[in-house]
Steps between C-alpha positions, in 0.01 A plus 500: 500500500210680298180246517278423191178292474670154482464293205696247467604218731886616518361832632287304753807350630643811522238627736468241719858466539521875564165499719627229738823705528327780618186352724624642831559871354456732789159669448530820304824422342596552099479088542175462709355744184689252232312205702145640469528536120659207467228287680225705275708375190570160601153484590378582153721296347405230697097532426587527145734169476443289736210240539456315825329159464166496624449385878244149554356607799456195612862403399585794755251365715688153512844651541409731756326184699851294432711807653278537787478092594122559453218262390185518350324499822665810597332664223116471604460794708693721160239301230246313668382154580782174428281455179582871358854513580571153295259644238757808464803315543381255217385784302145386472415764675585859425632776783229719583579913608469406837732190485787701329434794750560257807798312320647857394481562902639158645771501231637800468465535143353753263158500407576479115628133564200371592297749242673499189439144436372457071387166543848388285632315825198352550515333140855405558370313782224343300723405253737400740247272697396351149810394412603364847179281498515376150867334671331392769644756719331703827556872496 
């Protein structure tokens, strides 16, 4: 099949389907050829038209703790002192380029997860911790 830029969602679908079809091409090959453009289109398509949500870091934070049967405590020699650690897990306290280098290192993750944070999840949580302790809740 002839490749164009993609456009529209049905043509998406078309090249993933026909990209996953042809993943393993041998290297080289009329299909291997067909998979690099396709990736490069996909790709472009992608950037264009679809939005990931923003990461919380410290929502990642959290989660990776949870998958890893970790507790705050194991955290001190990544942020600091007891006090800092529940100061960035509470979001009082903000991650510093150091902190999200270490936590980049002992997680695994990308750097941009702990660096592209806008301050938005941090208002979410304000609002969030608002609400929960005009109920009479502890978050």
């Amino acid at each position: 099949m002839d490749w164009n830029v993609i456009k529209t969602n049905a043509d998406y679908k078309k090249a993933i389907k026909r990209t996953i079809e042809i993943f393993d091409a041998m290297p080289d090959s009329p299909e291997d050829k067909e998979l690099d453009l396709l990736l490069v289109l996909v790709k472009d398509y992608e950037d264009k038209h679809i939005v990931l949500p923003e990461l919380d870091p410290i929502e990642v934070i959290k989660m990776k703790m949870e998958e890893k049967g970790l507790k705050a405590n194991d955290l001190v020699p990544i942020i600091g002192t007891k006090g800092h650690v529940s100061s960035v897990l509470s979001g009082r306290r903000e991650l510093t380029l150091q902190m999200a280098q270490r936590l980049k290192n002992y997680f695994q993750l990308p750097a941009e997860v702990f660096m592209s944070y806008t301050g938005v999840a941090k208002i979410k949580r304000t609002v969030k911790k608002k609400i929960a302790k005009q109920s009479g809740q502890n978050i």
